[in-house]
C-alpha positions as CSV (number, residue, x, y, z in Angstrom):
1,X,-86.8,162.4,-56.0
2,X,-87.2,165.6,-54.0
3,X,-84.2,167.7,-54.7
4,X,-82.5,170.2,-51.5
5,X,-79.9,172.8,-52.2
6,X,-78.1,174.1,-49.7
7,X,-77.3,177.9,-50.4
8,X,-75.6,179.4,-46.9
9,X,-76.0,183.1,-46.7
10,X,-72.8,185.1,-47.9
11,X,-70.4,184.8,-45.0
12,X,-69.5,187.2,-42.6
13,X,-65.7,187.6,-41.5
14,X,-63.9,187.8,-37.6
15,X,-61.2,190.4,-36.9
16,X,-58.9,190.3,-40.7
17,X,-61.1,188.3,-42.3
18,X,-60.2,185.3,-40.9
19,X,-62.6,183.3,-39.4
20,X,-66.5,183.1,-40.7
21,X,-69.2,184.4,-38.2
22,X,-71.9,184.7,-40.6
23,X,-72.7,181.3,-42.5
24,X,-75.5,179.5,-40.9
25,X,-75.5,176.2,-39.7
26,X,-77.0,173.1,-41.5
27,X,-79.8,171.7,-39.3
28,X,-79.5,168.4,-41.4
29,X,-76.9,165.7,-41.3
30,X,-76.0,166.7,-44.9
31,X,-71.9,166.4,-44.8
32,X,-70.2,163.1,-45.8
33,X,-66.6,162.3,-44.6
34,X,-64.7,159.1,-46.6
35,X,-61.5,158.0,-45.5
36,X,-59.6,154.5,-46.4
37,X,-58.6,152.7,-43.9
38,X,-54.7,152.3,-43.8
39,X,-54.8,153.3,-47.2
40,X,-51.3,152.5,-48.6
41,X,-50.8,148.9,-46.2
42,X,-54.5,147.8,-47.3
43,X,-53.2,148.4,-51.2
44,X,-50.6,146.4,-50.2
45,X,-52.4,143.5,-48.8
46,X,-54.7,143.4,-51.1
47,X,-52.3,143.0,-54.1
48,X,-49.6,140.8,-51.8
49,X,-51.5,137.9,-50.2
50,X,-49.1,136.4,-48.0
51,X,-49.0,139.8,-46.1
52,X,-52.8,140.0,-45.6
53,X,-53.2,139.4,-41.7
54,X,-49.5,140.7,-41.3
55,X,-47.8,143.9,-40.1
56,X,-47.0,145.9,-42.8
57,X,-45.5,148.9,-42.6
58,X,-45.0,151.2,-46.2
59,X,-42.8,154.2,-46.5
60,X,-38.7,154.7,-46.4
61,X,-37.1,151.7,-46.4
62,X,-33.7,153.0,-45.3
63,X,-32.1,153.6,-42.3
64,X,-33.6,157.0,-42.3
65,X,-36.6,155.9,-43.7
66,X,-39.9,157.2,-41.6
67,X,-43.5,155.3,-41.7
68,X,-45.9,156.9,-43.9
69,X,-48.8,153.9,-43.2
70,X,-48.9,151.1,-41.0
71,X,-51.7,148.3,-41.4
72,X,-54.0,147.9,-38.4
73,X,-51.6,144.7,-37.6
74,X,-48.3,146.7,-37.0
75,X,-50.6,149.2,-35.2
76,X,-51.1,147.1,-32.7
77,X,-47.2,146.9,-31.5
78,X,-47.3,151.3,-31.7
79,X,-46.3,151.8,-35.1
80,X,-47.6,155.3,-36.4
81,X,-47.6,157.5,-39.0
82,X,-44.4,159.6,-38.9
83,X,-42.4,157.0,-36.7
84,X,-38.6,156.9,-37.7
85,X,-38.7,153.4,-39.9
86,X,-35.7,151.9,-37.3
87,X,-38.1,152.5,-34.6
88,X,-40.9,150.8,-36.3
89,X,-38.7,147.8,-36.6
90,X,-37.5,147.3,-33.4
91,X,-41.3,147.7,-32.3
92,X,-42.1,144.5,-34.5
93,X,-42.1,141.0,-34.6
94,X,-40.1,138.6,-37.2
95,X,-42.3,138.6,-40.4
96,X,-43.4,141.9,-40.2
97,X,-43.4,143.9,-44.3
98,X,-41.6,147.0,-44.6
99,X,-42.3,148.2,-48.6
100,X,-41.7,151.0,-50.2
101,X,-44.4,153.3,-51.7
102,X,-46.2,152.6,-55.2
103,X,-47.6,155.7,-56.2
104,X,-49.2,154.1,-59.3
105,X,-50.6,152.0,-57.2
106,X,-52.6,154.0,-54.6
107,X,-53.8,156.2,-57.2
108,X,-55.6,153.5,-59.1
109,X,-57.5,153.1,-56.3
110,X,-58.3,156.2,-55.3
111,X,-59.4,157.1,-58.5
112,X,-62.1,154.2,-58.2
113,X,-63.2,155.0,-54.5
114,X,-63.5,158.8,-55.4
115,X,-65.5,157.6,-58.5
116,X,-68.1,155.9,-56.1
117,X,-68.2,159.0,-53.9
118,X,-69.0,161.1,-57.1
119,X,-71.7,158.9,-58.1
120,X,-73.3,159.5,-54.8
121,X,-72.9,163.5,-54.6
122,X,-72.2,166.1,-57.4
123,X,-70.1,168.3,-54.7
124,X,-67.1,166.4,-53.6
125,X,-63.7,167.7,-52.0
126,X,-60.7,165.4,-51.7
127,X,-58.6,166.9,-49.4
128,X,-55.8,163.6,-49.8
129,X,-55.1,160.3,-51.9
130,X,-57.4,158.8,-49.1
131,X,-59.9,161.3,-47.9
132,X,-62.8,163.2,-49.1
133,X,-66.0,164.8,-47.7
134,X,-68.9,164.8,-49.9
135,X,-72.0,167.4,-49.9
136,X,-75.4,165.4,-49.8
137,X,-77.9,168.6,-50.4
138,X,-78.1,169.0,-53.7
139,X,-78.8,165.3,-54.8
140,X,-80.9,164.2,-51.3
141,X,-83.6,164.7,-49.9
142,X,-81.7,165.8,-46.6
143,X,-84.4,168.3,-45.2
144,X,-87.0,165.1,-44.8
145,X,-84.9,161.9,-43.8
146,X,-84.0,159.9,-41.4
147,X,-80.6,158.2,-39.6
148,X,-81.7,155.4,-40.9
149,X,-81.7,157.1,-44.6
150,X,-78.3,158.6,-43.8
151,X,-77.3,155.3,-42.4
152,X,-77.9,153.3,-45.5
153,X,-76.4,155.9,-47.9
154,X,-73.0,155.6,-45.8
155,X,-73.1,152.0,-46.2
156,X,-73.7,152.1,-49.3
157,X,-70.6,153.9,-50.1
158,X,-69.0,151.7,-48.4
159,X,-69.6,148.7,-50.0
160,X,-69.4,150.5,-53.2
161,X,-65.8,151.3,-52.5
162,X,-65.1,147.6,-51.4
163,X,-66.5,146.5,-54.7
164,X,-64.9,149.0,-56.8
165,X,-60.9,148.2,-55.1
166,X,-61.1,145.0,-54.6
167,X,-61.9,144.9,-51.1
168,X,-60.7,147.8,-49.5
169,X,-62.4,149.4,-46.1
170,X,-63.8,152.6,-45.8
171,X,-64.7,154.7,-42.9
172,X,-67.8,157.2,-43.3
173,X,-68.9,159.6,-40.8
174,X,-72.1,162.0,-41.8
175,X,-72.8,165.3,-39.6
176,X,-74.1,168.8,-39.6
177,X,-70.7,170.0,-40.7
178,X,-67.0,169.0,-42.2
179,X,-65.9,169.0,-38.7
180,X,-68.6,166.9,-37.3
181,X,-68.6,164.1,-40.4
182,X,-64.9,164.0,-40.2
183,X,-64.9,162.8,-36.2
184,X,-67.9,160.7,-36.8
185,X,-66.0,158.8,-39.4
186,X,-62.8,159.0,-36.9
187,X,-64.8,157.7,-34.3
188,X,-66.0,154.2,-36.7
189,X,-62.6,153.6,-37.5
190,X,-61.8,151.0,-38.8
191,X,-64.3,149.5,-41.4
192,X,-67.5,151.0,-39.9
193,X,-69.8,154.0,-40.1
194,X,-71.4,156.4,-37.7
195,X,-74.3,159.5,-38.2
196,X,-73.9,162.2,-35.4
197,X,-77.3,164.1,-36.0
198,X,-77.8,168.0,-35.3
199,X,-78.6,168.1,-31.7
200,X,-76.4,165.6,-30.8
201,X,-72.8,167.6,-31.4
202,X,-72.3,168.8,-27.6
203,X,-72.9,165.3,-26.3
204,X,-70.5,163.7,-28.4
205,X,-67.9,166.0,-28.1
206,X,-68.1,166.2,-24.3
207,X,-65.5,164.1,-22.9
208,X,-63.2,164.5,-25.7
209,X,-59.7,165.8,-25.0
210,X,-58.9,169.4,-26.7
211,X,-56.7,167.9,-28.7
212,X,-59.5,166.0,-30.7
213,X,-60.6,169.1,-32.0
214,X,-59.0,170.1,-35.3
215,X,-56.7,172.8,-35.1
216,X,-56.2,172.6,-31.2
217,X,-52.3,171.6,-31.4
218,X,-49.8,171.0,-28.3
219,X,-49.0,174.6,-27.9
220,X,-52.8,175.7,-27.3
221,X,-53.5,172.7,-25.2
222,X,-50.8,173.8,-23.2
223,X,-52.1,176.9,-22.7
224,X,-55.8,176.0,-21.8
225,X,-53.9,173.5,-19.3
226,X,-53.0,176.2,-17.5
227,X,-56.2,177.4,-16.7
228,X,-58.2,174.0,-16.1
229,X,-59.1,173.0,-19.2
230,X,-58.7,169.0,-20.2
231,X,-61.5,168.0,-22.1
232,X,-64.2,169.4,-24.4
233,X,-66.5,169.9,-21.9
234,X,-64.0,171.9,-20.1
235,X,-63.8,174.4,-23.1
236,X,-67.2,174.9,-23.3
237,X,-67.4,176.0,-19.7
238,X,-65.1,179.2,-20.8
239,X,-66.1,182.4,-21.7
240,X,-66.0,183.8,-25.0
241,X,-63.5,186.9,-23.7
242,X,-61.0,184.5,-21.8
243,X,-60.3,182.4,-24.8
244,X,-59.9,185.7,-26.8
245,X,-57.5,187.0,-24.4
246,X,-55.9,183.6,-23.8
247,X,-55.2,182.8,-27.4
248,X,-56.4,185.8,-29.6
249,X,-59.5,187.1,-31.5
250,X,-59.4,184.4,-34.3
251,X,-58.0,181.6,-32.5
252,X,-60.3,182.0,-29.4
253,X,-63.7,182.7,-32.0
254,X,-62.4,179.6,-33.4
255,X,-62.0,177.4,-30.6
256,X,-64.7,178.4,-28.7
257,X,-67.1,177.4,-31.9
258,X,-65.1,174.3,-32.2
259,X,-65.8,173.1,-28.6
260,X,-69.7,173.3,-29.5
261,X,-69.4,171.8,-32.7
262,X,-70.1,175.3,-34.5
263,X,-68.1,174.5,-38.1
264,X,-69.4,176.8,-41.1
265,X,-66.7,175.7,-43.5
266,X,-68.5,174.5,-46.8
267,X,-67.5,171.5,-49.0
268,X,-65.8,172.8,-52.2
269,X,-65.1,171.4,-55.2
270,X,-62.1,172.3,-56.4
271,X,-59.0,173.0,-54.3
272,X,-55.8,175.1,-55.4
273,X,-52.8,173.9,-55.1
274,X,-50.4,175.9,-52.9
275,X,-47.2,174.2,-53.9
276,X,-45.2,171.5,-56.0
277,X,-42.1,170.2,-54.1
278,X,-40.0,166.6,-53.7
279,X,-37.3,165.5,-51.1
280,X,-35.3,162.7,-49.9
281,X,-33.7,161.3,-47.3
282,X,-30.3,159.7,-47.3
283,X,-28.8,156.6,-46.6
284,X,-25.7,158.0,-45.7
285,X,-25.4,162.0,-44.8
286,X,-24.0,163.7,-48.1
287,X,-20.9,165.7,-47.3
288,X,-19.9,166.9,-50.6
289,X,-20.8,169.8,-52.3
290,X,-20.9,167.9,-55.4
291,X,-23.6,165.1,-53.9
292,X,-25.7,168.2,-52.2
293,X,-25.6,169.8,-56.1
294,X,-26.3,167.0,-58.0
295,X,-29.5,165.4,-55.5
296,X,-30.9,169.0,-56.1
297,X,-30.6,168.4,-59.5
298,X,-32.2,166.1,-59.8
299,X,-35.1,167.0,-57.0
300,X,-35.8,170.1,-59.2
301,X,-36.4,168.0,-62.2
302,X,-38.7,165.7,-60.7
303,X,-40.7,169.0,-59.3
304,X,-40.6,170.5,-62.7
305,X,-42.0,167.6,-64.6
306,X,-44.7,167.9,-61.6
307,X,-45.4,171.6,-63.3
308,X,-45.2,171.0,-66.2
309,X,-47.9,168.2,-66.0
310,X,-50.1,170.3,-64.0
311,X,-49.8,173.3,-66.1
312,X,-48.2,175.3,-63.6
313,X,-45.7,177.9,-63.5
314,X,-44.1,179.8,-60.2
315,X,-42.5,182.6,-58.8
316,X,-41.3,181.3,-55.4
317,X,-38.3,178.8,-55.5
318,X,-37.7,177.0,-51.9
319,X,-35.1,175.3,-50.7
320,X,-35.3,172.4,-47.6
321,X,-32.0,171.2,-46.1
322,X,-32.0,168.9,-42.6
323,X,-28.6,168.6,-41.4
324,X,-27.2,165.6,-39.2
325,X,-28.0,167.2,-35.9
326,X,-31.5,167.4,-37.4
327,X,-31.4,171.4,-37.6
328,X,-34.1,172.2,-40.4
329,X,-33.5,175.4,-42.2
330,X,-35.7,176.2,-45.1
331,X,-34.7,179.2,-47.5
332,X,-36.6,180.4,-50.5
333,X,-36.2,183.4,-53.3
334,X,-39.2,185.0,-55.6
335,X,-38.4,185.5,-59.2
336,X,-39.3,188.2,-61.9
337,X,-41.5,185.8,-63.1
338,X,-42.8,182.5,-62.9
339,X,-41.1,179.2,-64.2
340,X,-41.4,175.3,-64.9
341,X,-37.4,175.1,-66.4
342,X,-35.7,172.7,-64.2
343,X,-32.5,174.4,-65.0
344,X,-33.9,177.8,-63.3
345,X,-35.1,175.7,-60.0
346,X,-31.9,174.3,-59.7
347,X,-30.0,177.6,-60.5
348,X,-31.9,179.0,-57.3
349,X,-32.4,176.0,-55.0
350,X,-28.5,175.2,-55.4
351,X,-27.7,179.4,-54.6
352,X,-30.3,179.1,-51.8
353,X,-28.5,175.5,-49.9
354,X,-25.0,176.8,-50.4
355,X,-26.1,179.7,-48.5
356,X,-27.4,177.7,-46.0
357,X,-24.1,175.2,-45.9
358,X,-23.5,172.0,-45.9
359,X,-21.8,171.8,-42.1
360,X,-20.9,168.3,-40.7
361,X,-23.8,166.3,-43.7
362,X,-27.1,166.9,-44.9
363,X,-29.2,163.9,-44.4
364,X,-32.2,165.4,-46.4
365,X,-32.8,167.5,-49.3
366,X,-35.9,169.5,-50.2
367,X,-37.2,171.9,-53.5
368,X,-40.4,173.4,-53.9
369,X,-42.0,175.6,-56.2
370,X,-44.9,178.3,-55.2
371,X,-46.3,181.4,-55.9
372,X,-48.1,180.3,-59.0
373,X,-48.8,182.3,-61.9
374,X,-50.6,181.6,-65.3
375,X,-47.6,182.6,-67.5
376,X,-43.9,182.3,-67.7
377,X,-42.3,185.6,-68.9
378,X,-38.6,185.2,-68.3
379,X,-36.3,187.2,-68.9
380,X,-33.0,186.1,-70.4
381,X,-30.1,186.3,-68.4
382,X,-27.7,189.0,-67.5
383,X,-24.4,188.9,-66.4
384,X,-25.2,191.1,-63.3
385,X,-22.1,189.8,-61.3
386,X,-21.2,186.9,-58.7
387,X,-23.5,185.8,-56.7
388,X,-26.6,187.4,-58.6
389,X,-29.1,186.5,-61.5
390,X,-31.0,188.3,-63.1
391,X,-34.3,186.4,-62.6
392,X,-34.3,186.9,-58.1
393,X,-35.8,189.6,-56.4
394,X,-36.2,188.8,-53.1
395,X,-35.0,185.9,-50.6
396,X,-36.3,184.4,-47.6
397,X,-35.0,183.0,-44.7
398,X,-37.0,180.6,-41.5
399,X,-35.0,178.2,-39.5
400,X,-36.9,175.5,-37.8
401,X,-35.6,172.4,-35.6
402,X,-37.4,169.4,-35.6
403,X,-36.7,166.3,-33.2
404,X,-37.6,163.3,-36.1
405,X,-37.2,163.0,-39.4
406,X,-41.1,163.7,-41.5
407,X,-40.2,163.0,-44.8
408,X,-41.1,159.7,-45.9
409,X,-38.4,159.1,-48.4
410,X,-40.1,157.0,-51.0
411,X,-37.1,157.1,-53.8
412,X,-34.4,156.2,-51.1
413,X,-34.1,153.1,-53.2
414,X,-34.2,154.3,-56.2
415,X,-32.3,157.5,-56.2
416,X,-29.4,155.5,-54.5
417,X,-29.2,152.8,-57.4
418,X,-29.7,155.6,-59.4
419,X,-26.5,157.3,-58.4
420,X,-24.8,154.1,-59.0
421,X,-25.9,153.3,-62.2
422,X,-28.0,150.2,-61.1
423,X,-31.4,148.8,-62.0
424,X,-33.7,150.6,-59.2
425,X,-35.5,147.1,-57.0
426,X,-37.1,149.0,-54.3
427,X,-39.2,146.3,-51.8
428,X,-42.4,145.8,-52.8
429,X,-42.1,147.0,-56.4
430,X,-44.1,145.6,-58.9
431,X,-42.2,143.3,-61.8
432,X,-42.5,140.7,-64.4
433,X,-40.6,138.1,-65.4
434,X,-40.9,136.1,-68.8
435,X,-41.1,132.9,-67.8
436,X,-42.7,133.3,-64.4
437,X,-44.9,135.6,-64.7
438,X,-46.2,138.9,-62.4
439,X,-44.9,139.3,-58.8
440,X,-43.2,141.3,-56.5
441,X,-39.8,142.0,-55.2
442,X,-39.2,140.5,-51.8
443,X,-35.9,142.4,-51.0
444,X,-32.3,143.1,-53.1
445,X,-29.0,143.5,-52.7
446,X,-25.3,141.7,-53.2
447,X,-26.2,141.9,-57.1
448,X,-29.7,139.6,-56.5
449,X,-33.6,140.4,-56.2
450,X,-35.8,138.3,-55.0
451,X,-39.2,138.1,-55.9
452,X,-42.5,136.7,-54.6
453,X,-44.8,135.6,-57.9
454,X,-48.6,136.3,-56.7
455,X,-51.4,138.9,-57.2
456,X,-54.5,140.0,-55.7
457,X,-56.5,137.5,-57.5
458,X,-53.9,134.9,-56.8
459,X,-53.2,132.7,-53.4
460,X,-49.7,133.4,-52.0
461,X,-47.1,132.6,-54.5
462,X,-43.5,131.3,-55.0
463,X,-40.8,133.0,-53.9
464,X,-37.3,132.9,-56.1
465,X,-34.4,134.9,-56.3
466,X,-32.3,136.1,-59.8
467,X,-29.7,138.3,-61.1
468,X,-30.8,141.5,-60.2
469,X,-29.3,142.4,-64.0
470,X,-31.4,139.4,-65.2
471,X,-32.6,140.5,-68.6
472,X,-35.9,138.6,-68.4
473,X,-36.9,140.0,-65.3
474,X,-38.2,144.2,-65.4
475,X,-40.4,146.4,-63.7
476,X,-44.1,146.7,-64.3
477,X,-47.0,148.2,-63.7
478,X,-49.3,147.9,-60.4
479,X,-51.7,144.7,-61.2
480,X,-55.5,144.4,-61.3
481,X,-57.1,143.4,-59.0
482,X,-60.6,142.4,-60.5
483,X,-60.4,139.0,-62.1
């Protein structure tokens, strides 16, 4: 097999280094774009048969529970990404699933789409749980085929992926570019594929709004409005210097390449991570110093067994707090040194919410870790007087409003039973019971969990209801799905 490697030249910088003039463009269709279709609700279905064909919806639970994934079925009554969960309910019909998240679960699978992917290409770049691109130049023959060559290769990573999850959909988009792939597999949503060749990037982009283009958010729509500006095509017909004076010398370079499809970014393989956090959501807002103490407590725990797993350690300690007006302020302090001790995290993320203040109830709690370093060093600490440790340098402070709640609140159910000493039966969660076998739990509460006993290699199954302290019934882990 003829073997093309695509070396770009070394790139050129804009004003600060920001944007790349330099790198050339591919004149193949050489970039892949993956994404799983409804990622979380198709895991879901597929392992739940009596909700395929259904509305399901999978994120918080709770009253302040927000959508993370809706299935093409609850699509079709409005339900989005990001949609408050009570909305999302009053939007659909009787029958409709609302589950929370199984992490376990949507890693599983993936792992075994990405494996497909990497089968195909040696350079691939996940970017989320459900979405990578994929470099075809160094294992294709890119410089001499055809759409129709391209065209197979997509669908046969397609039906890879369906054979390797059990059935899942993926949408595949190939281009001259990252940009280009990624709104070509956009564009074959959902279940399909689509090749945009070099040549054909103006035409396709033509009668697009600007907000289709990637990184053209509300605020410079807004602007461009202003001056006549609706669609694509409109962009293109501006000059270089009025979108640099409109919106700046980066940000005008930028759209201005966008709007002709100019996008020199290359596919990477490995992608540093920028920060480690976890949040929640309440049921109820916590009023209580105590509550606001002891949920940070436990967030930094969970955020340093995420470091400690990956190896990490950080300097930057951040702290998230939404109060019940929905105010967002978000403080954050840099240490000496950098740290995975979950008693340090929640030394500083504590300092950093009581500074903020707990007002009239927080209804959601944030910790993050940044700034990562590849050693702790810290110090031990010294009494340096109230109010100060020895281990901060230097604080930060942003406050932010925000109209709707964005965190998805996937341990609402458990972190509430949690606090109250229960067995954790969050909907959707995978058990086992001894006498009947693997299944599902249907919904909880009053001191019962019901359960619904099927698989994805099973029809729809039974439904029956126990204890929910019922010793022969306990959680398990996400089932196969391959016979």
């Amino acid at each position: 097999m003829c073997r093309t490697v695509y070396r770009p030249t070394a790139p050129g910088r804009g004003p600060g280094g920001s944007v790349p003039y330099g790198l050339p463009m591919r004149a193949t269709a050489s970039v892949l774009h993956v994404d799983l279709d409804a990622f979380f609700a198709a895991v879901e279905q597929r392992d739940k048969p009596s909700l395929r064909g259904r509305p399901v919806v999978v994120g918080g639970t709770g009253r302040r529970g927000v959508v993370s994934t809706a299935s093409y079925e609850a699509r079709h009554y409005g339900v989005r990404s990001a949609m408050p969960a009570w909305q999302a309910r009053a939007q659909l019909p009787g029958g409709a699933a609302f589950l929370s998240g199984r992490f376990d679960a949507y890693r599983r699978s993936s792992r075994a789409a990405l494996g497909v992917l990497r089968e195909l290409s040696s350079v691939v770049e996940q970017v989320s749980i459900d979405e990578a691109y994929a470099d075809l130049a160094p294992d294709w023959p890119v410089d001499g085929w055809s759409r129709a060559d391209a065209e197979a290769l997509a669908e046969r990573l397609r039906a890879g992926v369906r054979g390797a999850t059990g059935g899942l959909t993926a949408s595949v988009g190939v281009g001259s570019s990252k940009m280009m792939a990624k709104m070509a597999s956009e564009a074959s949503k959902p279940d399909g594929l689509r090749v945009i060749w070099p040549g054909e990037e103006a035409a396709f982009l033509a009668d697009l709004p600007m907000r289709a283009l990637p990184g053209v958010g509300p605020a410079t729509t807004e602007k461009l409005r202003t001056f006549g500006a609706v669609t694509v095509a409109d962009l293109r017909r501006m000059a270089l210097p009025d979108l640099v004076s409109i919106l700046g010398e980066a940000s005008g370079h930028g759209v201005h390449d966008l709007a002709r499809g100019i996008d020199r970014r290359e596919v990477t393989t490995h992608r540093e991570a920028k920060s480690v956090s976890a949040e929640e959501t309440f049921h109820q807002d916590l009023t209580d110093v105590r509550e606001v103490t002891a949920e940070l407590g436990l967030l930094a725990r969970r955020v340093a067994a995420r470091l400690e797993k990956a190896g990490l350690f950080g300097r930057t300690v951040g702290v998230k707090l939404r109060r019940h007006d929905f105010s967002t302020h978000l403080r954050s302090t840099t240490l000496a040194h950098g740290t995975d001790r979950a008693e340090l995290i929640t030394e500083q993320a504590v300092r950093l919410a009581l500074g903020i203040g707990v007002g009239d109830g927080v209804r959601l709690l944030g910790v993050s870790v940044s700034g990562f370093v590849e050693h702790s060093q810290e110090l031990m600490p010294l009494d340096l007087g109230p109010g100060v440790t020895s281990g901060s340098q230097e604080s930060h402070t942003a406050d932010v409003s925000s109209e709707t709640d964005a965190a998805v609140g996937w341990d609402d159910e458990e972190s509430h039973a949690a606090r109250l000493g229960r067995v954790a039966w969050p909907t959707g969660a995978d058990v086992v019971h001894a006498e009947h076998g693997a299944g599902w739990v249907w919904g909880s509460g009053l001191g019962r969990v019901t359960v619904r006993f099927e698989g994805p290699t099973t029809g729809p199954g039974p439904i029956r209801t126990f204890e929910a302290d019922d010793p022969a019934l306990r959680r398990s882990d996400p089932p196969a799905w391959a016979p």
